[in-house]
N, C-alpha and C positions, 0 to 999 in steps of 0.2 A: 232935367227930363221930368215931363209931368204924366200923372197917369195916363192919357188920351195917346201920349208918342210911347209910353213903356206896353201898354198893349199893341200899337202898330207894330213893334218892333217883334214881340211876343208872337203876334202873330206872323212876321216875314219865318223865325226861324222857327215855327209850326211848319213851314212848306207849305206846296202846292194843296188847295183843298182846304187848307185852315178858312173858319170862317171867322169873323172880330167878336161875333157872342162865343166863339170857343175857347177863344186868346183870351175874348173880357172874365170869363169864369175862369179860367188858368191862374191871371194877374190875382181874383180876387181871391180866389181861395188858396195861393201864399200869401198874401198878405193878409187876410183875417186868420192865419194857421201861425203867424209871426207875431201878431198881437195878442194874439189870443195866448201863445208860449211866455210870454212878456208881462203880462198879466199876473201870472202863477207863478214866475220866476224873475227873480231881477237881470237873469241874464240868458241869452241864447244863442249857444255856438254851434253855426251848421261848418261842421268840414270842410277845407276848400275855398267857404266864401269870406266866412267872418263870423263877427259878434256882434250882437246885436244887446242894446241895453237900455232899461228906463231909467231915465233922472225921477228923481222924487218932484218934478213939476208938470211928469208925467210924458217932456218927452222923448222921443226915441229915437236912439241915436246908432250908428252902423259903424265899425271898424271893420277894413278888409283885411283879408288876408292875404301874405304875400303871394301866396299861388292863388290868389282868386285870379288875379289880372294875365293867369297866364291857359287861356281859356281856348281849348279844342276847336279848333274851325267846324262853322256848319256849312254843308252846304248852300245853304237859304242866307246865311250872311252875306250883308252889306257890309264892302270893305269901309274904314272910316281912311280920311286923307291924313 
């Protein structure tokens, strides 16, 4: 998934009224709020989803967590096949 499909997606499960600058500013500010934690600390565990960590060649890398993948349905979700 590249950023362009992770804000569509952002924006389906925003609903109805979601507009893509509201989804594109959502995307951007977790992920300048994830590097930015990363920066300051070599590691950062959000609850639920995982870890997140820098390699000393700066890059960054995700382990989930075993309950991340077990993820509340939205309304606004797209079933996947």
């Amino acid at each position: 998934m590249n950023k362009k499909q992770l804000i569509a997606r952002v924006q389906r499960y925003m609903g109805p009224g979601a507009t893509r600058s509201t989804a594109t500013a959502a995307v951007e500010a977790v992920l300048t709020a994830i590097l930015s934690a990363t920066t300051t600390s070599p590691r950062l565990h959000i609850t639920r989803v995982g870890s997140f960590s820098r390699k000393e060649n700066g890059q960054l890398n995700f382990r989930a967590s075993d309950k991340f993948l077990k993820v509340q349905n939205s309304p606004y979700r797209t079933p996947t096949s």
